[in-house]
C-alpha positions in Angstrom: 0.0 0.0 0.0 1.4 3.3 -1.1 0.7 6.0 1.7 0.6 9.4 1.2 1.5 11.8 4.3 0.4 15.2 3.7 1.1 17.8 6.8 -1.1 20.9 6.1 -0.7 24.7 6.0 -0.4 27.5 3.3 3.2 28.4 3.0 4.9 25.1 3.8 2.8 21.7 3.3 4.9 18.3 3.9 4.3 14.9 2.2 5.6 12.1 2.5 5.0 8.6 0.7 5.2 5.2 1.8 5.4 1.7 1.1 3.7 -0.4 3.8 4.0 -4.7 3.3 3.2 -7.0 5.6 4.5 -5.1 8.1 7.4 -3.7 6.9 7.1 0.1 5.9 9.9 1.9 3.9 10.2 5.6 2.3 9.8 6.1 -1.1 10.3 9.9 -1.4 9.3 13.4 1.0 9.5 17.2 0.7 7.2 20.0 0.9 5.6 22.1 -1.4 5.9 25.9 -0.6 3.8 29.2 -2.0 5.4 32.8 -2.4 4.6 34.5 1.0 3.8 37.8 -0.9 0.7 36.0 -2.9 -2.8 36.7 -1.1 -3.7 33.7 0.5 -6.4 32.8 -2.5 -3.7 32.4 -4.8 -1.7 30.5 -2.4 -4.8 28.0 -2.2 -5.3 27.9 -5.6 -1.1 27.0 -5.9 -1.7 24.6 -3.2 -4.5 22.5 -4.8 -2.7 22.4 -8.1 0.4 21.3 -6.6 -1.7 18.7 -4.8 -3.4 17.1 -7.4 -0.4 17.3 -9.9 1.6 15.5 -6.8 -0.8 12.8 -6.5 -1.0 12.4 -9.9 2.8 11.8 -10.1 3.0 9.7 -6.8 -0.2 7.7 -7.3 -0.7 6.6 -3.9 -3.4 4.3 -2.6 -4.5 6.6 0.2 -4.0 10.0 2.2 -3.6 10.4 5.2 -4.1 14.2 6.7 -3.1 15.8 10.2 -6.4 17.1 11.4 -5.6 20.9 13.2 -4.8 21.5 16.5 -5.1 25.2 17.4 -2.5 26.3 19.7 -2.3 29.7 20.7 -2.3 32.0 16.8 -6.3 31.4 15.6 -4.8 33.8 12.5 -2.7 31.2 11.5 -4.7 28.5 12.5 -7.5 29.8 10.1 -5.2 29.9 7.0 -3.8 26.6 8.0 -7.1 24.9 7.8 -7.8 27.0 4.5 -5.1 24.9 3.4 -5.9 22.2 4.8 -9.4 22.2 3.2 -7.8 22.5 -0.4 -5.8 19.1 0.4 -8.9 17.4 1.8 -10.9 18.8 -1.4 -7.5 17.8 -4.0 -7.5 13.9 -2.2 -11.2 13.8 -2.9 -11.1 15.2 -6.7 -8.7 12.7 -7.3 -10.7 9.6 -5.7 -8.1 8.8 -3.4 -9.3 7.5 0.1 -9.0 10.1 2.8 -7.9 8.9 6.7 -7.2 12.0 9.4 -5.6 11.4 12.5 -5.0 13.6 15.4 -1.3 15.0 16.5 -1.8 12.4 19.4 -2.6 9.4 17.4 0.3 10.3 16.1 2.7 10.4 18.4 1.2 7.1 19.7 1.3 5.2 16.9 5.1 6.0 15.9 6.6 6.6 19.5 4.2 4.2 21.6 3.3 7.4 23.6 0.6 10.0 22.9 2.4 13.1 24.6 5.3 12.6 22.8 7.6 15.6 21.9 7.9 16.6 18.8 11.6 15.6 18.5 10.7 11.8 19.6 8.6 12.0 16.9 11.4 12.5 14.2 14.1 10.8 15.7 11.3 7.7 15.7 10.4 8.5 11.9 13.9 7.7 11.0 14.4 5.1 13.0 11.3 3.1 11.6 12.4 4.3 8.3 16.0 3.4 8.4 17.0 7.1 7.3 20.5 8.4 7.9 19.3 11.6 9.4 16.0 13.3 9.9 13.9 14.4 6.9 14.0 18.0 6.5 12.3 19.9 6.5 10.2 19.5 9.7 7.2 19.4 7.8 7.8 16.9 5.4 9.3 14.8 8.9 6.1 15.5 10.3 4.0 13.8 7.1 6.7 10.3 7.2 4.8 10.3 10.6 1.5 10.4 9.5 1.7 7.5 6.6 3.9 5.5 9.5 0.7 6.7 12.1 -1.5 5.3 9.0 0.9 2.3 8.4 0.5 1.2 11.6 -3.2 2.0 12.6 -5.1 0.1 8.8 -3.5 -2.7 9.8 -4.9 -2.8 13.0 -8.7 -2.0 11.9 -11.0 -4.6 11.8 -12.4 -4.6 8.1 -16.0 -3.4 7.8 -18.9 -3.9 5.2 -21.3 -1.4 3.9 -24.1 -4.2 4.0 -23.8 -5.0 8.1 -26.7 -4.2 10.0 -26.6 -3.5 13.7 -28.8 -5.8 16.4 -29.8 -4.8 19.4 
């Protein structure tokens, strides 16, 4: 399964894609895509959903998997960040490519073991499950390696569901 990690925002958005086998999980390629900060932030969208769909379109993974936003203490940029993020989530769907999100602590948990990991555990954890020489840079595209590993690790764990089940009480 080829597992795209996309780590949103609107100047610097990390990928990163996967290869996940039985088990074994290896990198295939990472970076980020970045936008001019002097374009107003509809053309950076625009730029951000063209470079999405033209990088899943190269990349042609099997699914994405998205960081949903966790608003620390700047709303501004929280609020561009999930403008950005809704042009990834909208690019995923255009190209029919299945769509997971997982939380910052999900995570954390499923690469480290623990959901209040630091962010540094994180990376150093990335590489080590990917058996890089260093830590991907830059910290974005690190940060999307951990969400296909957080994917990686949590589809295999899910218990397959049909459309056609019905509930009994």
């Amino acid at each position: 399964m080829r597992i795209l990690g996309i780590d949103p925002g609107f100047a610097t958005i990390g990928f990163g894609l996967v290869e996940a086998d039985r088990g074994q999980v290896h990198m295939v390629t990472y970076g980020a895509i970045t936008t001019p900060a002097g374009l107003p932030l509809s053309r950076r969208l625009y730029q951000i959903g063209t470079d999405m769909e033209e990088l899943i379109g190269q990349l042609k993974p099997d699914v994405v998997s998205v960081e949903e936003l966790f608003f620390n203490t700047n709303i501004t940029t929280g609020i561009a960040v999930a403008h950005g993020r809704g042009v990834i989530l909208y690019a995923a769907e255009k190209c029919g490519i299945p769509l997971y999100e997982y939380t910052p602590s999900q995570v954390k948990l499923a690469v480290t073991g623990y959901g209040k990991a630091e962010k540094r555990q994180v990376m150093d954890m990335t590489k080590r499950l990917l058996k890089l020489k260093s830590v991907p840079r830059p910290d974005d595209a690190a940060d999307a390696l951990a969400l296909a590993l957080c994917h990686a690790r949590s589809f295999t764990s899910r218990i397959p569901q049909t459309e056609n089940v019905k509930e009994t009480v």
